[in-house]
Biopython code that builds the backbone (N, CA, C, O; Angstrom):
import numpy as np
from Bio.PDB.StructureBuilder import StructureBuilder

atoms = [
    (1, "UNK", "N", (0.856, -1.165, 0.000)),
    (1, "UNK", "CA", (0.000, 0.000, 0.000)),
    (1, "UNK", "C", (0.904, 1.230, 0.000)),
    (1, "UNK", "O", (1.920, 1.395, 0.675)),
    (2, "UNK", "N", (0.312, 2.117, -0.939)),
    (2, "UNK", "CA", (1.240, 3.578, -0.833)),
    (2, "UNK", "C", (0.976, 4.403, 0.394)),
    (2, "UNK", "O", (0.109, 4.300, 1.261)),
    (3, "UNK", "N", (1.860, 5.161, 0.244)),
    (3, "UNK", "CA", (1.887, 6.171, 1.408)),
    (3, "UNK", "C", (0.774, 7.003, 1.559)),
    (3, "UNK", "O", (0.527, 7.374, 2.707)),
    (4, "UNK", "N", (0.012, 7.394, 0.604)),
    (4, "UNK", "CA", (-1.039, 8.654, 0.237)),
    (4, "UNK", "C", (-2.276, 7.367, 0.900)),
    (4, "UNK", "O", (-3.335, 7.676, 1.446)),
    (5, "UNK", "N", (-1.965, 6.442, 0.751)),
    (5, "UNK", "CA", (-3.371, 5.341, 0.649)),
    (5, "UNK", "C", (-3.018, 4.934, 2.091)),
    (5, "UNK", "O", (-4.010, 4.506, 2.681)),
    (6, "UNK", "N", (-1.857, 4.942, 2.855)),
    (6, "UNK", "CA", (-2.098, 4.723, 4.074)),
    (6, "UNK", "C", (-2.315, 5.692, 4.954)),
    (6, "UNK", "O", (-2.950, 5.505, 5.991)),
    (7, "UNK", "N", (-1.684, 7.073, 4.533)),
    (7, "UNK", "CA", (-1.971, 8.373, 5.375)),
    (7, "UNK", "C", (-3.773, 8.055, 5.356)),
    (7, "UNK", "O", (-4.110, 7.662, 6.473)),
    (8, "UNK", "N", (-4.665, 8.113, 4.623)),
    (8, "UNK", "CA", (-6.003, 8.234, 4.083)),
    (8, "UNK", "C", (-6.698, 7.506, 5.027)),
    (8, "UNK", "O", (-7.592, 7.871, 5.790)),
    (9, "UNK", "N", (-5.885, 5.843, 4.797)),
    (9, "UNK", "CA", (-6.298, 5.189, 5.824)),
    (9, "UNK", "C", (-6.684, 5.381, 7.254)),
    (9, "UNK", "O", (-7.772, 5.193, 7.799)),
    (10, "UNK", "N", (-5.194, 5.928, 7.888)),
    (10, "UNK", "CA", (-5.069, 6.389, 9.420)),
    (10, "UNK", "C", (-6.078, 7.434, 9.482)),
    (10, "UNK", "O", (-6.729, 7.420, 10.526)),
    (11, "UNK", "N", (-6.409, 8.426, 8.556)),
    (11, "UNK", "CA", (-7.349, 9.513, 8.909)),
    (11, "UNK", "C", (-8.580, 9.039, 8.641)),
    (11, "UNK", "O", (-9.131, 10.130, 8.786)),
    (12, "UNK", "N", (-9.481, 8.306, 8.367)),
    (12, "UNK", "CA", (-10.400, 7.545, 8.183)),
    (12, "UNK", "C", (-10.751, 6.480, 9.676)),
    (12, "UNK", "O", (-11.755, 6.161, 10.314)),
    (13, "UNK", "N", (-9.514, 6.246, 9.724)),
    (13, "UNK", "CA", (-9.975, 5.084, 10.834)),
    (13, "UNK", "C", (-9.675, 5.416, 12.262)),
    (13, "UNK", "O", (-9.720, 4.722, 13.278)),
    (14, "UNK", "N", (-9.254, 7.068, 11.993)),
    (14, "UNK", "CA", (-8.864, 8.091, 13.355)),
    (14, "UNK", "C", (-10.632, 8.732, 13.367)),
    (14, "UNK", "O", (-11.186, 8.889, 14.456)),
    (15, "UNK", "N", (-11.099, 8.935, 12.541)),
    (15, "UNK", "CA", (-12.258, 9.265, 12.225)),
    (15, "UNK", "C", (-13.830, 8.189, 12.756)),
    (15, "UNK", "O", (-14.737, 8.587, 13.487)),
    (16, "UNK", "N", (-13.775, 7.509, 12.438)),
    (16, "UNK", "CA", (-14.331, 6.269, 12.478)),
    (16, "UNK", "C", (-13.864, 6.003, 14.089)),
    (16, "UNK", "O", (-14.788, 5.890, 14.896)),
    (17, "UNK", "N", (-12.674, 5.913, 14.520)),
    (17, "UNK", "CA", (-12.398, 5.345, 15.885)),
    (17, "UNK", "C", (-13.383, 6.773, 16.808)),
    (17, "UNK", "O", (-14.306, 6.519, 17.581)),
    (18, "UNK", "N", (-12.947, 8.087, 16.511)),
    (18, "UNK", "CA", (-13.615, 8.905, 17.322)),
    (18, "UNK", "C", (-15.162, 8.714, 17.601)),
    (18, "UNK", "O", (-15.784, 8.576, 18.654)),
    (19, "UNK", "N", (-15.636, 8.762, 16.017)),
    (19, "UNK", "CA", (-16.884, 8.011, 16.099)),
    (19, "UNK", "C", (-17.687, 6.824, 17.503)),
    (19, "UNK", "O", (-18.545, 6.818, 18.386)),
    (20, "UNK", "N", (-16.627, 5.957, 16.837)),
    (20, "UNK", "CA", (-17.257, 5.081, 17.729)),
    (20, "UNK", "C", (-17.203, 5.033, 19.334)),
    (20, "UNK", "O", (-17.737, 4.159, 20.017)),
    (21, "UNK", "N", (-16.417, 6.192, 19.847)),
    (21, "UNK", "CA", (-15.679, 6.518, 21.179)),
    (21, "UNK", "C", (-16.203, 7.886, 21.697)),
    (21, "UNK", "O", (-15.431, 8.656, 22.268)),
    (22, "UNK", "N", (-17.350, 8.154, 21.524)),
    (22, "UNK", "CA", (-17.265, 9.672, 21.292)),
    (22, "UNK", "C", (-16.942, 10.437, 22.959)),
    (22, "UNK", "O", (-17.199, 9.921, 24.046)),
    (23, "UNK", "N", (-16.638, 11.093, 22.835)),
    (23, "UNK", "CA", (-16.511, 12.021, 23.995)),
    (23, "UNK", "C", (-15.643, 13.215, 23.745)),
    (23, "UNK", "O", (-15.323, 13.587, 22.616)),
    (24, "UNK", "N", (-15.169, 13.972, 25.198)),
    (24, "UNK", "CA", (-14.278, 15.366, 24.776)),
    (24, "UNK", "C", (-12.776, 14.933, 24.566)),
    (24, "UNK", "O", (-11.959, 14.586, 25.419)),
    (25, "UNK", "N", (-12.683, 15.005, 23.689)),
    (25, "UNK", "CA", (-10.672, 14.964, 22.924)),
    (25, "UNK", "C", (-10.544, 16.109, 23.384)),
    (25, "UNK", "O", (-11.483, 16.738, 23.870)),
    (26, "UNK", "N", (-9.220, 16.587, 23.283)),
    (26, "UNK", "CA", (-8.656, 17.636, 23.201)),
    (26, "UNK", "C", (-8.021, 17.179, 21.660)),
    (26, "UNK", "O", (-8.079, 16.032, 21.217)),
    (27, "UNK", "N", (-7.364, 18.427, 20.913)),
    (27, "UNK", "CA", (-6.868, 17.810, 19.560)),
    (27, "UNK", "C", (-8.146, 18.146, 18.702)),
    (27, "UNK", "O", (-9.319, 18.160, 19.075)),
    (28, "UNK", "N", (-7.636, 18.406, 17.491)),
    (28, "UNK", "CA", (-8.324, 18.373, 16.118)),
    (28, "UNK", "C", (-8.232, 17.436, 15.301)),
    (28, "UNK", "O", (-8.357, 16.240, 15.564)),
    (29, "UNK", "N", (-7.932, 18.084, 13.903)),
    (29, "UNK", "CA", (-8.138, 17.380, 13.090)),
    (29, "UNK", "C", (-6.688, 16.366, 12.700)),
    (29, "UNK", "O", (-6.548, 15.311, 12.082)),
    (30, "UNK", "N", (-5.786, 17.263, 13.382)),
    (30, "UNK", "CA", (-3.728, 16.883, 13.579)),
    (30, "UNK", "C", (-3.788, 15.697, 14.542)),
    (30, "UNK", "O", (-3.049, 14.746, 14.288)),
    (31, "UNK", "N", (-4.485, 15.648, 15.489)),
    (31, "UNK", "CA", (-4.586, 14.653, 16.425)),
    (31, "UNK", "C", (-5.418, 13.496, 15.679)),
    (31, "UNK", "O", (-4.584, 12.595, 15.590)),
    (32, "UNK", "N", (-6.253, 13.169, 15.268)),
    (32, "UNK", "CA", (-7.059, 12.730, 15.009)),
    (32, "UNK", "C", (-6.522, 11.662, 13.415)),
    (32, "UNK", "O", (-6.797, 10.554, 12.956)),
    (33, "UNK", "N", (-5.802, 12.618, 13.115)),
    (33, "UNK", "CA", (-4.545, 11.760, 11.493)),
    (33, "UNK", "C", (-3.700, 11.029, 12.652)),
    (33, "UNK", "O", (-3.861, 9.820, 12.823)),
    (34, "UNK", "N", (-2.974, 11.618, 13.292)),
    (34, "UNK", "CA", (-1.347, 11.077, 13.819)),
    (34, "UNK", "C", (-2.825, 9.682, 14.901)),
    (34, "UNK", "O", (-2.815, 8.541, 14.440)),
    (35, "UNK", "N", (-3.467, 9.839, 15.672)),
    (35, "UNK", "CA", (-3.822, 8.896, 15.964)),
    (35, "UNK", "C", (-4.097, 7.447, 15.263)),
    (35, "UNK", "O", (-3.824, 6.278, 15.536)),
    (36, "UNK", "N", (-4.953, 8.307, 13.959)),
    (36, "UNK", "CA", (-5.275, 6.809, 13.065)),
    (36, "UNK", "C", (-3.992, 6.279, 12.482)),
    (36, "UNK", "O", (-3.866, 5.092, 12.784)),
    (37, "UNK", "N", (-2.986, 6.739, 11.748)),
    (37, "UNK", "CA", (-2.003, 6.494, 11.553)),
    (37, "UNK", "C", (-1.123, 5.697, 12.294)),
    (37, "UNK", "O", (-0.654, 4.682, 11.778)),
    (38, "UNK", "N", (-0.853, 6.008, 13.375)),
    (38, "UNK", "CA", (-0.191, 5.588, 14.342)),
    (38, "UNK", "C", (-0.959, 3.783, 15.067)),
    (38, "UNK", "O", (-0.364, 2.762, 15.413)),
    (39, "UNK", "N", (-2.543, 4.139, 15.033)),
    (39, "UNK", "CA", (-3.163, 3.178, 15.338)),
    (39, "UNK", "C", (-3.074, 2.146, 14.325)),
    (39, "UNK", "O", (-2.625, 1.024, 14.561)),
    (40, "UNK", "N", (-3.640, 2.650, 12.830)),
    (40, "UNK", "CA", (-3.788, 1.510, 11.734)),
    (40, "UNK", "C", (-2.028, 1.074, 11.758)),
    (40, "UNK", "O", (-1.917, 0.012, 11.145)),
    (41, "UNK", "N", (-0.694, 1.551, 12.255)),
    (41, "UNK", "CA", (0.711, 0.998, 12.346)),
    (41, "UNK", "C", (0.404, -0.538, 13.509)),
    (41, "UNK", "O", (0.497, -1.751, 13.318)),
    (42, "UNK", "N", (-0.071, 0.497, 14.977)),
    (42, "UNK", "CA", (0.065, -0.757, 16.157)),
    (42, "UNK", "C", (-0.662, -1.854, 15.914)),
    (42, "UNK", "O", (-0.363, -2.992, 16.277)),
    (43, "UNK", "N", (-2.490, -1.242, 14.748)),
    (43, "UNK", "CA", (-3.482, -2.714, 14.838)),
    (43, "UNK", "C", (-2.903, -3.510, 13.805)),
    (43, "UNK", "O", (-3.508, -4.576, 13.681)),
    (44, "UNK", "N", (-1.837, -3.352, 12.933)),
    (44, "UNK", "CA", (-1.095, -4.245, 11.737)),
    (44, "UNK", "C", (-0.260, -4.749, 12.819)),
    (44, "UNK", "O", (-0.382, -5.969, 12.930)),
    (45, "UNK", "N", (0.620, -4.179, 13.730)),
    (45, "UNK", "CA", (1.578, -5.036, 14.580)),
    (45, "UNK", "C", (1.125, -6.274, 15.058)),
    (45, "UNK", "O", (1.623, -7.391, 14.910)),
    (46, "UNK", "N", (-0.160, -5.827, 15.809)),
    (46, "UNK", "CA", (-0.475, -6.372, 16.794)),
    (46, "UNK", "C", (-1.183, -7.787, 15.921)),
    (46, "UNK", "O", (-0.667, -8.827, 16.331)),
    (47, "UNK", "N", (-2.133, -7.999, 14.933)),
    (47, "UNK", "CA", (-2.652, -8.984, 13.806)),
    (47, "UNK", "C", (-1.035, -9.535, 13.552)),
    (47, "UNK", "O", (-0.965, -10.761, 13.632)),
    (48, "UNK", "N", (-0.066, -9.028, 13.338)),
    (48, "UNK", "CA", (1.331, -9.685, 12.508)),
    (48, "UNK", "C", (1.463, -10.276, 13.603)),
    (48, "UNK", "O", (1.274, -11.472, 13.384)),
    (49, "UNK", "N", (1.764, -10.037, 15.049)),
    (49, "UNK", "CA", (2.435, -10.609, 16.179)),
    (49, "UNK", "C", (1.232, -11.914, 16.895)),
    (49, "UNK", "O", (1.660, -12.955, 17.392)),
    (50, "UNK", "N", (0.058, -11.654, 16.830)),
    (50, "UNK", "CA", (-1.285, -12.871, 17.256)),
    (50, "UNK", "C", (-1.536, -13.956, 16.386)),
    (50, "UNK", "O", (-1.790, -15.093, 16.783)),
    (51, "UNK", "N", (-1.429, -13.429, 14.573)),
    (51, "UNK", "CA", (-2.234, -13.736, 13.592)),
    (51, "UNK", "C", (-1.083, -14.252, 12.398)),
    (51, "UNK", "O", (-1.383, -14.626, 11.264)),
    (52, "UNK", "N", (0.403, -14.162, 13.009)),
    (52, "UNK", "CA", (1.383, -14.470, 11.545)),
    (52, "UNK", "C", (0.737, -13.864, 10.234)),
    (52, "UNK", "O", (0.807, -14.397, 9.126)),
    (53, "UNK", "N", (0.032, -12.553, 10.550)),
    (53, "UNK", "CA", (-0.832, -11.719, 9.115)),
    (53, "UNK", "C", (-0.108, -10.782, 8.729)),
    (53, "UNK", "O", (0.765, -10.259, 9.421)),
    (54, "UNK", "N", (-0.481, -10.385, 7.247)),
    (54, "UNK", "CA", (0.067, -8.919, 7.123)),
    (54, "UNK", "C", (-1.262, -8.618, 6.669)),
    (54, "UNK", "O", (-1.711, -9.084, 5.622)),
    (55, "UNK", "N", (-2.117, -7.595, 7.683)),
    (55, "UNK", "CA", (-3.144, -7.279, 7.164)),
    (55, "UNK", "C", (-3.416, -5.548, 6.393)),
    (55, "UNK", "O", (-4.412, -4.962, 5.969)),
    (56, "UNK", "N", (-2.075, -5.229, 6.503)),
    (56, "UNK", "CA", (-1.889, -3.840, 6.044)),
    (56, "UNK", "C", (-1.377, -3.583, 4.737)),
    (56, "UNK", "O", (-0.749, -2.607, 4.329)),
    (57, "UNK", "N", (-1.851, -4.907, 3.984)),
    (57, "UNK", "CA", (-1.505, -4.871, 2.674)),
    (57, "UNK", "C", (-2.127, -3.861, 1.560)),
    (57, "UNK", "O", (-1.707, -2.866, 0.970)),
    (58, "UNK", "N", (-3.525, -4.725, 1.566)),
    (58, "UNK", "CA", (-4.601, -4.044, 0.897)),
    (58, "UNK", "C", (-5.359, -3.372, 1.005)),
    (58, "UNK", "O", (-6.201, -3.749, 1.820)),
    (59, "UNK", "N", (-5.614, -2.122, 0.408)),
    (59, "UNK", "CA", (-6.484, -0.739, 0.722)),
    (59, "UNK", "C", (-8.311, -1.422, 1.272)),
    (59, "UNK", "O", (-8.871, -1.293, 2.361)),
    (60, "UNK", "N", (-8.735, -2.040, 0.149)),
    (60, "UNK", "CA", (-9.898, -2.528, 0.034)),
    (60, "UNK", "C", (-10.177, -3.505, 0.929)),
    (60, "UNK", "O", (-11.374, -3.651, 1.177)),
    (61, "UNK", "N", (-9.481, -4.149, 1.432)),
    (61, "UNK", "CA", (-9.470, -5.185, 2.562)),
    (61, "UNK", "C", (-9.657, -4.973, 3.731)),
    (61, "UNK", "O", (-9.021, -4.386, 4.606)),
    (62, "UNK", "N", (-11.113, -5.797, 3.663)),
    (62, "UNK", "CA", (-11.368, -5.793, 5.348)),
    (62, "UNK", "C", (-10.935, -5.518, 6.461)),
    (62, "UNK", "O", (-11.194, -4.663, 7.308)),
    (63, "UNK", "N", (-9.859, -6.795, 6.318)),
    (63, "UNK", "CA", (-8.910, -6.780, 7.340)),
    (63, "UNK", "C", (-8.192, -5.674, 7.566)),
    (63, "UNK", "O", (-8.204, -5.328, 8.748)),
    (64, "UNK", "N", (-7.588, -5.018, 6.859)),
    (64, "UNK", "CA", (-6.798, -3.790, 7.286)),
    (64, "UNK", "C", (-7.600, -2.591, 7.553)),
    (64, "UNK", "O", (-6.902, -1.788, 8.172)),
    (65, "UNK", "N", (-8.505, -2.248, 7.388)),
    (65, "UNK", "CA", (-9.664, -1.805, 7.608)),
    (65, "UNK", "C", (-9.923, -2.054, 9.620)),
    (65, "UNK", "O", (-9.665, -1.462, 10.668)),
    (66, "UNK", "N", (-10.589, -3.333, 9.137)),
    (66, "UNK", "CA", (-10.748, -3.836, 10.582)),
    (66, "UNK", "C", (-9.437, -3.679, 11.777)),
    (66, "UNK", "O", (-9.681, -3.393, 12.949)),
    (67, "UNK", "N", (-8.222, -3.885, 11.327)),
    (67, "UNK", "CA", (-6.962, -3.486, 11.789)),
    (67, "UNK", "C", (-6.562, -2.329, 12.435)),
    (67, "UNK", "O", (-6.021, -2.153, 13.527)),
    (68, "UNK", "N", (-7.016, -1.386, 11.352)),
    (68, "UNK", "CA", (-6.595, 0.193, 11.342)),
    (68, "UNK", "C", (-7.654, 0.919, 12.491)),
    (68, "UNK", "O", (-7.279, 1.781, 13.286)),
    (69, "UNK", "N", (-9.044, 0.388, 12.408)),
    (69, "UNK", "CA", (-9.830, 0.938, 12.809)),
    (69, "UNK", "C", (-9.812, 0.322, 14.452)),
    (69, "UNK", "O", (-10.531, 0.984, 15.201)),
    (70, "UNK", "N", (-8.995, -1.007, 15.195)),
    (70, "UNK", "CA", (-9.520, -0.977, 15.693)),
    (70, "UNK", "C", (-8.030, -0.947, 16.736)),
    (70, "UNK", "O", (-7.999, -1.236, 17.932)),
    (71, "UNK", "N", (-6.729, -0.457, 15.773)),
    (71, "UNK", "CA", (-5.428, -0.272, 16.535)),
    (71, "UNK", "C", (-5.580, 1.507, 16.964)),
    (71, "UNK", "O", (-4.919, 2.169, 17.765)),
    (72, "UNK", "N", (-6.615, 1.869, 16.153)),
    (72, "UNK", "CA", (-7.165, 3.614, 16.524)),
    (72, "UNK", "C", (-7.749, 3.394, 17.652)),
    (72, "UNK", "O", (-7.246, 3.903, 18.654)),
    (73, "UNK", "N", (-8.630, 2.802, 17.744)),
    (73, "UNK", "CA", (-9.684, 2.402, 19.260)),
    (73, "UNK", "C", (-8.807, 2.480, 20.074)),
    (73, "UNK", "O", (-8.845, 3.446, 20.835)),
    (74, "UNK", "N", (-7.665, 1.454, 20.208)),
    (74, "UNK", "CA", (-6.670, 1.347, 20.993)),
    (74, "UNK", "C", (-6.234, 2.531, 21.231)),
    (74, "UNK", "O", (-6.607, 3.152, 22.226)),
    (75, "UNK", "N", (-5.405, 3.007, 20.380)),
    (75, "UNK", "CA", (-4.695, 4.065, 20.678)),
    (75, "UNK", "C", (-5.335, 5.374, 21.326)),
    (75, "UNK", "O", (-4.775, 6.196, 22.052)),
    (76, "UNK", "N", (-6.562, 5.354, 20.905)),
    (76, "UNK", "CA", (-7.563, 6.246, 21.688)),
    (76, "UNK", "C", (-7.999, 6.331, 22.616)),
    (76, "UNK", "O", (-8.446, 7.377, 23.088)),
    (77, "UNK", "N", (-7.990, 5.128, 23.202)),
    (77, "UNK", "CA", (-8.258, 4.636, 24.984)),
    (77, "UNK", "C", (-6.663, 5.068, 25.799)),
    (77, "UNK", "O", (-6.405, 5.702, 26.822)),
    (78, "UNK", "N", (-6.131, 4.630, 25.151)),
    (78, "UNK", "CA", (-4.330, 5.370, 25.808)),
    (78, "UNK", "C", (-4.528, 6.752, 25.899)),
    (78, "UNK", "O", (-4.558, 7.349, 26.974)),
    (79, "UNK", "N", (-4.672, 7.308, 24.740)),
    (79, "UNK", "CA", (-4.761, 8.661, 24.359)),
    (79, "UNK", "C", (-5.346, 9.468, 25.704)),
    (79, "UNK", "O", (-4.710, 10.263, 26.395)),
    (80, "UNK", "N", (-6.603, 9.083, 25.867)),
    (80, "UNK", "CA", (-7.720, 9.758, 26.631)),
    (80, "UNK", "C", (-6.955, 9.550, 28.263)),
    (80, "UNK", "O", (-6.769, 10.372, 29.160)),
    (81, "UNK", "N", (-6.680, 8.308, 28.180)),
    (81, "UNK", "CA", (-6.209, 8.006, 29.862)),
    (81, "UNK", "C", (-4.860, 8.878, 30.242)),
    (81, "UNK", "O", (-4.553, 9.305, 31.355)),
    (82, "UNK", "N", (-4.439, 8.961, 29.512)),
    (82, "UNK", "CA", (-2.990, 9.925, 29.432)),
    (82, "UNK", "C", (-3.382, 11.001, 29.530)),
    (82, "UNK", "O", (-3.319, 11.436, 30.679)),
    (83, "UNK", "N", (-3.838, 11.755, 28.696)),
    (83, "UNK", "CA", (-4.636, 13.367, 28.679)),
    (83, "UNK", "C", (-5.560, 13.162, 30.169)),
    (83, "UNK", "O", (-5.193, 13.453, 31.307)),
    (84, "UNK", "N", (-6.407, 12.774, 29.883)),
    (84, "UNK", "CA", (-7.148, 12.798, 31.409)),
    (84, "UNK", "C", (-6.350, 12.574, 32.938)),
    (84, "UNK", "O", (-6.769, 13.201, 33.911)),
    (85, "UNK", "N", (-5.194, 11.651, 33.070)),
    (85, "UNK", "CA", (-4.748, 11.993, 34.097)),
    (85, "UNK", "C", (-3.476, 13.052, 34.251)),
    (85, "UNK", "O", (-2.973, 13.329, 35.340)),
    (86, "UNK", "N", (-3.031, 13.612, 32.941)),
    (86, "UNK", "CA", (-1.959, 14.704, 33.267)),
    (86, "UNK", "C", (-3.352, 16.011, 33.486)),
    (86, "UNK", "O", (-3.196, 16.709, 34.488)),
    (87, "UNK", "N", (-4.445, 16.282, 32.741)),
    (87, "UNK", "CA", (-5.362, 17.188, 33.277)),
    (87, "UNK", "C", (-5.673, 17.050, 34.353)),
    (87, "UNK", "O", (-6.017, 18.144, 34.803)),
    (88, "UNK", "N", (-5.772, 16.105, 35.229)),
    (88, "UNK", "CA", (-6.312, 16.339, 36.568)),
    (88, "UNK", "C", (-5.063, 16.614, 37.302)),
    (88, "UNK", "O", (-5.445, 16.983, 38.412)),
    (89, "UNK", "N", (-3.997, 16.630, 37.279)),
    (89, "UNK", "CA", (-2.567, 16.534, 38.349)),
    (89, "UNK", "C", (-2.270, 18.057, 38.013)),
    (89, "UNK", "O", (-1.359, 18.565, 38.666)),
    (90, "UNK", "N", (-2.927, 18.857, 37.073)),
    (90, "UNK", "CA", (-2.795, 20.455, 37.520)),
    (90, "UNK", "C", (-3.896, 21.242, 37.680)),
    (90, "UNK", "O", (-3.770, 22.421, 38.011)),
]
sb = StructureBuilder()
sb.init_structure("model")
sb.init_model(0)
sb.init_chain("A")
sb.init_seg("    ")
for serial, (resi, resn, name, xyz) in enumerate(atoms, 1):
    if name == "N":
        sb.init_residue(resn, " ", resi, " ")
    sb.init_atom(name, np.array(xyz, "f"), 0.0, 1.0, " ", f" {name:<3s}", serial, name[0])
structure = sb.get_structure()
């Protein structure tokens, strides 16, 4: 997969993860790319390291899809717990 088709990806499935998570972020639309991005990277790790997969092959594919969208989830539950406890300690 190209670079333009995986940036697209991560912002889609940073999108889609907020969606399905909704509450107050801090962060825009910059947060919200580097999350999916970063997520659709860890949910391909994490399928390669459980699943002997490479599911971050194909644009159109489920799986990477399902991957991307749900290594964003992840990363979004970190995200929030991190932000939420450095906001409360000032």
């Amino acid at each position: 997969m190209g670079i333009i088709a995986f940036i697209i990806l991560g912002l889609l499935a940073g999108i889609i993860a907020k969606a399905l998570l909704p509450g107050d972020d801090p962060g825009g639309f910059i947060v919200t790319a580097i999350i999916g991005i970063v997520g659709a990277l860890l949910g391909g790790f994490i399928a390669g390291a459980l699943f002997d997969a490479d599911p971050l092959d194909e644009f159109f594919d489920i799986s990477t899809w399902l991957t991307a969208i749900v290594g964003a989830i992840i990363l979004l539950v970190i995200y929030r717990a991190v932000m939420g406890r450095r906001g409360a300690v000032t």
